[in-house]
N, C-alpha and C positions, 0 to 999 in steps of 0.2 A: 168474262175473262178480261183481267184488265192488269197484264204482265209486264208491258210494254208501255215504255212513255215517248220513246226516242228515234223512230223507224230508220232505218237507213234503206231505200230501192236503189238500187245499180244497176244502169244499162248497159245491157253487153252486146254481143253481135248478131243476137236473134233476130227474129225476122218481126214487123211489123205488129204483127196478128201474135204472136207470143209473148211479145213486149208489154203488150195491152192485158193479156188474160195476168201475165203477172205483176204489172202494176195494178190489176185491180183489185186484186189480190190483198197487196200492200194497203190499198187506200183502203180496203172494206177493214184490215186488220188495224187498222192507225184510227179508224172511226170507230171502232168497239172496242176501243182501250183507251179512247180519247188521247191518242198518241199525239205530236207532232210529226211530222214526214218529213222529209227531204229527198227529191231523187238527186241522181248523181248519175254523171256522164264525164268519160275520160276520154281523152282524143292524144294521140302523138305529139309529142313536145318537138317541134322543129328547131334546126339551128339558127341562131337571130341573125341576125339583122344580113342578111345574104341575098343578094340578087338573084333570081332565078334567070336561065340562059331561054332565051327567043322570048320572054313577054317582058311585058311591065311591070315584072311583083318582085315583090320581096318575101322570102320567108317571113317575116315578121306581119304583111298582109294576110297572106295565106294562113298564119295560124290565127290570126283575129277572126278568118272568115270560117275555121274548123270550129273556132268558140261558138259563134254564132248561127252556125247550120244547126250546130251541139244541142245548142238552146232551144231554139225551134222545134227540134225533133221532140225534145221533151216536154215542151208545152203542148205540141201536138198531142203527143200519147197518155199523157194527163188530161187531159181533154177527153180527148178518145176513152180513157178508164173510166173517168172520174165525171165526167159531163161539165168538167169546172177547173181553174186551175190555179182554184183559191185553196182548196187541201193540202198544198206540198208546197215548198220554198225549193228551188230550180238551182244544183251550183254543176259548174262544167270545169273540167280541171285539166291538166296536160301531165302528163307522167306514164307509169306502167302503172295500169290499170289498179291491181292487188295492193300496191306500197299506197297510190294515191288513198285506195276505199279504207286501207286500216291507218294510214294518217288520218284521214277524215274521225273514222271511229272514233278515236285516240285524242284527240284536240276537240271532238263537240259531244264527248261524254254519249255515243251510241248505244244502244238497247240491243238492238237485230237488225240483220242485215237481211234485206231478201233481194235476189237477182234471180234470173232464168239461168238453167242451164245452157253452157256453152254446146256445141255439136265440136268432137273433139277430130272427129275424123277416122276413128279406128272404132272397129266392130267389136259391141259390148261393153265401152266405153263411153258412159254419158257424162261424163266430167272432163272440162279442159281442164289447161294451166291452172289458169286464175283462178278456176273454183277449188281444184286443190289447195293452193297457195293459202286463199282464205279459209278451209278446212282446215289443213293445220295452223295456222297464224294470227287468225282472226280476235281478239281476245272475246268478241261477245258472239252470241249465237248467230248462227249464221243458216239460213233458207233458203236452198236451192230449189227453186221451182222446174215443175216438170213443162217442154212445151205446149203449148195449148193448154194447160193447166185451168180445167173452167171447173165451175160447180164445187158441191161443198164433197167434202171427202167424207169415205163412208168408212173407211176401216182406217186408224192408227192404230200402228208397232213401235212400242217402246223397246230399245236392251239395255239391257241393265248386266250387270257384272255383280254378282249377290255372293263372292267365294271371299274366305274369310283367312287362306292360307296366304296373307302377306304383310311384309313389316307393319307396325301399328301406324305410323303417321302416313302410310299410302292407302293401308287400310283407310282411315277416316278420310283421304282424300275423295277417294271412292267411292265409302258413304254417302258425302256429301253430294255428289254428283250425282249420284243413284237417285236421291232425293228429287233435286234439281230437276231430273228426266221425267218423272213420273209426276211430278207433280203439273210439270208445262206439259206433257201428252195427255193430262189427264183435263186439265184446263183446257188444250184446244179439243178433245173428244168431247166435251159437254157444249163449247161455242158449235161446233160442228152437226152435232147431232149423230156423231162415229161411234161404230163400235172401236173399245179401245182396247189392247194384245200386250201384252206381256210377255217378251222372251228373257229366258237368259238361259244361254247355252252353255253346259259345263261337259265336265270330261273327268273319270276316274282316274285319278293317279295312277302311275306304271301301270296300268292295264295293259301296256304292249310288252311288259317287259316281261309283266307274268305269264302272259299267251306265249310268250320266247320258250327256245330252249337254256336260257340261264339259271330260271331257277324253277320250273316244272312244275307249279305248282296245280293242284289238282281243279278241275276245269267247277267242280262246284263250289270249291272253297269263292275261285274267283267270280262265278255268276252272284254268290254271294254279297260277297265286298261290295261288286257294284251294286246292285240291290239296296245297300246299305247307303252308298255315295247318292246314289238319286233322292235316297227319303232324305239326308242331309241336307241335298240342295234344294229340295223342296222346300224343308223348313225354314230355308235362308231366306228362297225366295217369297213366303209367307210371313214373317218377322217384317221382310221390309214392307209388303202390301199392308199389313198392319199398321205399319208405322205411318204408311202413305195416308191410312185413312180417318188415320188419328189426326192428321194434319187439318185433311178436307173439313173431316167434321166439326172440329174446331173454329173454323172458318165459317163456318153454316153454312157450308155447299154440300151439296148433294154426292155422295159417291157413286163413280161410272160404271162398279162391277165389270173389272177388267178380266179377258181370258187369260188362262196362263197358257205358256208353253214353255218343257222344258229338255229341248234336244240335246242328244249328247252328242259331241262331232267337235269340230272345227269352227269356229266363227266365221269364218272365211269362206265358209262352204253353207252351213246349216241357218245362217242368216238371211244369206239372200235367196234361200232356198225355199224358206218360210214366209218372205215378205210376196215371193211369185205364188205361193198354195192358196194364200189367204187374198191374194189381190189385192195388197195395201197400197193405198193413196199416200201415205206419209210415215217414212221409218224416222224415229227422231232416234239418237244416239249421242254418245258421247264422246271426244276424241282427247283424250292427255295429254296428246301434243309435248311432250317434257322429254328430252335425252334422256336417256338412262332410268325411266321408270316403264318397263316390261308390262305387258300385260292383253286385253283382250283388242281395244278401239287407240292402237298407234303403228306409227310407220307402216311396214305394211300390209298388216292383219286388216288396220281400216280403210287404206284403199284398196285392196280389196274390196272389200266388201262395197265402198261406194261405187266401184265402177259396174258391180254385177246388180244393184237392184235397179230396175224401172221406173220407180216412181219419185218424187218427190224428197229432199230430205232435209232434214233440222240438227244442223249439228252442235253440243255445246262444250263447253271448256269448263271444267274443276273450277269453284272459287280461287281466288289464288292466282290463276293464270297469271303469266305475263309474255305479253307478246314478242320474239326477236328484234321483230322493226319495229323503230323507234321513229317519234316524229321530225 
């Protein structure tokens, strides 16, 4: 698998021993794509040039000496990952953490971002701030690592969004992305040696409104319909496996023989429902990130969903994206 040219690792407030399993992570994925690497490290931007009261420093000391602890620490854990700390080129920056990592992106033409997750502080909540920030904002994909995140994974979940009821050019945004997803979970399920899942959850149209009393309709007409709505999204979701594998084999790789699954429910519910049954190591998904385009993986149908699954996650952006923050 060789998707990636451009890595970005971000160190965040993890603990020593998590920092390591996910930068080694990065370095083992920057050496099988023959990537370049960079890790990155952000520290508090102090106010300049200010005396501090009872010593001898100046802010403008004390933040040379954040740069420099900065550095260290990541030479160290580079080290520590990598046995070596010729792999990755070391930059340490002052800012809010999220604006500094997608300037970075933005100005040195980034591929993927992988960082550890933050610990947020609330229960079932495995995403801070900043990893949301960069979920939605990020313009290139972005890999939150789970802590202690060691070994190769053995199940990836793809979702995919395979419904055909919307405007044309959101439609083919869609498309496009769906591609994107399946094609990179299908790519790391082969480096990996994973089984690779296949969801996408859909839902009958007014189904609640038939079950209503508004319009009565008779309960087999309706077991019908849906009946009819599942083989629909079945063949959605079989057109596009097809089309995935038109891709691979074109390419002369091998196809992964993906499972499907195809729940009807909520996204918000039936996703991270299926990623805890099947014990997956890595849900990769897609997040729109765009005002005003409605649909399965935005605002907050997808966090939801991030903050209820356990494991690992890969989020990407639609061709097209363009990020809020600017450089």
């Amino acid at each position: 698998m060789k998707r990636f040219k451009n890595i970005l690792y971000v160190l965040g407030s993890e603990s020593e021993s998590d920092a390591t399993c996910a930068l080694a992570r990065a370095v083992a994925l920057a050496r099988a794509n023959e990537a370049r690497l960079t890790v990155l490290a952000v520290v508090d931007r102090l106010p300049a040039d200010t005396r501090l009261t009872g010593v001898e420093l100046t802010t403008d000391r004390l933040q040379q000496a954040l740069l420099e602890q900065a550095e260290q620490r990541l030479r160290q854990l580079l080290q520590d990952a990598a046995g070596t700390t010729a792999d990755a080129a070391i930059t340490v920056a002052t800012g809010t953490p999220f604006l500094e990592v997608i300037g970075d992106v933005l100005n040195n033409d980034r591929d993927l971002v992988i960082k550890c997750t933050e610990a947020s502080g609330m229960v079932g909540r495995l995403f801070g701030s900043d990893d949301m920030h960069l979920l939605r904002k990020c313009p290139c994909p972005v890999w939150l690592c789970k802590p202690s995140d060691v070994g190769r994974y053995r199940r990836i979940l793809v979702a995919v969004d395979a419904e055909g009821f919307y405007p044309r050019p959101e439609l083919e945004t869609r498309h496009a992305l769906n591609l994107l997803l399946l094609q990179l979970a299908a790519a790391l399920a082969q480096a990996e040696s994973a089984e690779l899942h296949v969801v996408y959850v859909w839902s009958a149209l007014g189904e609640g409104v038939m079950r209503g009393t508004a319009l009565l309709a008779p309960e087999e007409q309706i077991n019908a319909y849906i009946a009819a709505e599942r083989q629909r999204h079945a063949r959605a979701l079989e057109s596009l496996l097809d089309e995935l594998k038109a891709i691979i084999e074109a390419r002369g790789e091998s196809w992964p023989q993906p499972q499907r699954h195809l729940p009807k429910g909520a996204a918000r519910s039936e996703l991270p429902a299926l990623a805890g049954r099947i014990h997956a190591d890595l849900v990769v998904l897609g997040t729109l990130g765009r005002t005003g385009v409605p649909g399965l993986f935005i605002g907050n149908t997808a966090e939801s969903v991030l903050h209820q699954v356990d494991c690992a996650v890969l989020a990407l952006k639609p061709p097209g994206f363009v990020s809020p923050v600017t450089c």
